[in-house]
C-alpha positions in Angstrom: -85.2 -5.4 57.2 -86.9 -2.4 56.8 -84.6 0.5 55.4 -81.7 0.0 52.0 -79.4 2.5 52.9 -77.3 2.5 49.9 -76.5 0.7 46.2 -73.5 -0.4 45.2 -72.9 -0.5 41.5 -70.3 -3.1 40.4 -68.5 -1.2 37.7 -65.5 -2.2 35.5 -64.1 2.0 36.1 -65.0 3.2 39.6 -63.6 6.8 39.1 -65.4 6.9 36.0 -68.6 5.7 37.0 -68.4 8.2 40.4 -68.0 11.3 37.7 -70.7 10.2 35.7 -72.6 10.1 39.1 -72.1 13.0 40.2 -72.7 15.0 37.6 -75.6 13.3 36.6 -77.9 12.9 39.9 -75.7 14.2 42.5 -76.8 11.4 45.0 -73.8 11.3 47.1 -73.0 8.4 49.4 -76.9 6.8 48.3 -74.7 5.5 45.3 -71.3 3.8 45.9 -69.6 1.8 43.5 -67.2 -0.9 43.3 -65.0 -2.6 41.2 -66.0 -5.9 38.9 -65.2 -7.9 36.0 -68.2 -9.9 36.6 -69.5 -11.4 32.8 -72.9 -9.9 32.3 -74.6 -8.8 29.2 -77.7 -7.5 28.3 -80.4 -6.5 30.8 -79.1 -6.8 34.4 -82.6 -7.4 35.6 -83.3 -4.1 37.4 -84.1 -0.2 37.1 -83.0 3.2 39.6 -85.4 5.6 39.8 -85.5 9.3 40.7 -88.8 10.9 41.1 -89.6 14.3 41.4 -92.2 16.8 42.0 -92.2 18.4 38.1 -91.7 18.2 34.4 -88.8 20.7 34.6 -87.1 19.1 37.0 -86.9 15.9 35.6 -85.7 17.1 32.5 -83.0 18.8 34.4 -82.3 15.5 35.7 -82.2 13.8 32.1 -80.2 16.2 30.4 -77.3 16.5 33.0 -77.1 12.7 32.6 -77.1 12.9 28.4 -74.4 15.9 29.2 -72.6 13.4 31.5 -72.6 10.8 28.5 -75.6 8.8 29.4 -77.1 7.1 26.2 -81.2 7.5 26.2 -83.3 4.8 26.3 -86.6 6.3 26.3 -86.8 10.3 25.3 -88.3 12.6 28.2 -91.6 13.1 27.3 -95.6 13.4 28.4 -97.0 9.7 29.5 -100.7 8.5 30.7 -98.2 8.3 34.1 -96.7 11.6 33.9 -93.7 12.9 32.5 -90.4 11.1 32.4 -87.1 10.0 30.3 -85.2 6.6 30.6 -81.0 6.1 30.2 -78.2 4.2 30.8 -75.2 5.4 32.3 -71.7 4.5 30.9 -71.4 2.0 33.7 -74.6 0.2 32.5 -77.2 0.3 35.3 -80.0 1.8 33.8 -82.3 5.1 35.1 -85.4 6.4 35.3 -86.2 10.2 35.8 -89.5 10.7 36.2 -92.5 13.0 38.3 -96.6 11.9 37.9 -97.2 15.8 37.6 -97.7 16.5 34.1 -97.4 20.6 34.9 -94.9 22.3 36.1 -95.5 24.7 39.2 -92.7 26.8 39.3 -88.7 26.9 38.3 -86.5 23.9 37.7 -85.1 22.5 41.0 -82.8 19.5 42.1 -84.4 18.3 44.8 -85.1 14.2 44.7 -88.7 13.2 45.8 -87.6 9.8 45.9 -85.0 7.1 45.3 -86.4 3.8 43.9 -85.4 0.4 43.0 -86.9 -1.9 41.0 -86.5 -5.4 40.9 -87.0 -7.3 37.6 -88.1 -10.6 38.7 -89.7 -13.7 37.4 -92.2 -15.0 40.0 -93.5 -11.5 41.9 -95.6 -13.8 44.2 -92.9 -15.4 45.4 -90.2 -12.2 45.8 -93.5 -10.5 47.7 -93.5 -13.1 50.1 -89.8 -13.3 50.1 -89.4 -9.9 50.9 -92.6 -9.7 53.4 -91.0 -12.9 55.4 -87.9 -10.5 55.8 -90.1 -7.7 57.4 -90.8 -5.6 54.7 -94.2 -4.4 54.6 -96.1 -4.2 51.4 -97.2 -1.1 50.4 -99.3 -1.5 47.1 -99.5 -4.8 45.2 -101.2 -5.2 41.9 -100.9 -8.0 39.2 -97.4 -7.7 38.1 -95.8 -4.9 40.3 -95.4 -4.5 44.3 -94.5 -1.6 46.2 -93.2 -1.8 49.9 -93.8 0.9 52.4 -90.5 2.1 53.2 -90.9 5.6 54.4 -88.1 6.1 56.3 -85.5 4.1 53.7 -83.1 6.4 51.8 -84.1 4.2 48.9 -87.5 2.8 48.1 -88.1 -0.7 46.9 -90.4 -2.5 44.1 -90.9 -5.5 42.1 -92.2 -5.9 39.0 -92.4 -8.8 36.3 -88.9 -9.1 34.4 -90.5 -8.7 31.0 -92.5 -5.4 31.7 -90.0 -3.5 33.9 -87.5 -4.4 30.8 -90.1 -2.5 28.5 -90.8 0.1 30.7 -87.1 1.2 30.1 -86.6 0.4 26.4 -84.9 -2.5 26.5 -85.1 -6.1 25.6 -85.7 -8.4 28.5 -83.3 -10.6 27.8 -79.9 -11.6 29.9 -77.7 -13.0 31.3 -74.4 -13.1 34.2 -74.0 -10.6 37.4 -76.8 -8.1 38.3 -74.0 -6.0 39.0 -75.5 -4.7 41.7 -75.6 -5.3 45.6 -78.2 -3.6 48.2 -76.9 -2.3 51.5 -79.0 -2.8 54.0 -80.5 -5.1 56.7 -79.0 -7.3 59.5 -77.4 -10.2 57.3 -75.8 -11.2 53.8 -78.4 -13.1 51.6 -79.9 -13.5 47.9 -83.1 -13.2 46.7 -84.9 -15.6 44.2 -83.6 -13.7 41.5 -80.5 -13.2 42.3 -79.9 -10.2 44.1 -77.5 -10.1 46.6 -77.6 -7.8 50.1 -75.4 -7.1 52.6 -75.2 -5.4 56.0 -75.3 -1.6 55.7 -72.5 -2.0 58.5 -69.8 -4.2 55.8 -69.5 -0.8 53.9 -70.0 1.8 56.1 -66.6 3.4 55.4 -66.7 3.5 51.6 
């Protein structure tokens, strides 16, 4: 397991959720969607990330999701870190639009630096070596957040302690049901301690 080649995002509206999507980020076939009725309520335990090399382009980013009818979390704004706005998209997974430039260096632009996501989860010891038992290399590890080395994935992967990822995005940490959320990639089906379920990149290859 070295690579996630997509998400899918159990949603209650697929051809909703895919406009939102696409008007939003514009990630084509990186996002899929399928449909659920799976009980879940409050935080699903996880964060999507889109970096990018500028301010301006992550407020392009954040305000053609509030256009698309995303509901903000965290206003874009200047951070220790960078610059950077959190929302959650009508279908409920929540997103993070960010760059760790704090000065732009010329026009707006679309173009993604890097897909990432992150794993709320409650023991990051034990999804590090989880993960690393599965072949992922680790890539930076500190305290309550690790980051594997994925550099040729189409998505990147992290952990980071349930509690402080939920704060990170404005939310409260709390709850409970499906993550409504599976990661394609990898050789076989399995779940991690915390609940989150992959699959082969092959079992949807034609959605």
């Amino acid at each position: 397991m070295n690579t996630i080649d997509f998400i899918t995002l159990e949603v209650a509206d697929i051809a909703a959720a895919q406009r939102f999507s696409d008007a939003a980020f514009g990630l084509g076939d990186r996002i899929r969607f399928r449909a659920s009725d799976a009980p879940t309520t409050g935080f699903r335990g996880y964060t999507l990330s889109i970096t990018v090399a500028q301010p301006a382009d992550a407020l392009s980013f954040y305000e053609s999701a509030i256009a698309a009818g995303a509901t903000v979390h965290k206003p874009a704004a200047k951070s220790m870190w960078g610059f950077g706005g959190v929302v959650q998209a009508p279908d409920g997974s929540i997103w993070n639009l960010a760059t760790s430039s704090k000065k732009d260096t010329g026009p707006a632009s679309r173009d993604i630096e890097s897909v990432v996501l992150l794993l709320g989860v409650e023991d990051v010891g034990a999804s590090k070596k989880f993960y690393a038992d599965l072949g992922l290399k680790v890539g930076k590890s500190f305290g309550s957040y690790v980051d594997f080395d994925m550099p040729t994935s189409p998505i990147s992967l992290g952990l980071y302690k349930r509690r402080a990822l939920a704060k990170s995005a404005g939310v409260a940490p709390e709850g409970s049901g499906s993550h409504r959320i599976v990661i394609g990639g990898g050789s076989r089906a399995l779940t991690d301690p915390d609940g989150f379920a992959w699959e082969p990149a092959e079992v949807n290859a034609g959605a």
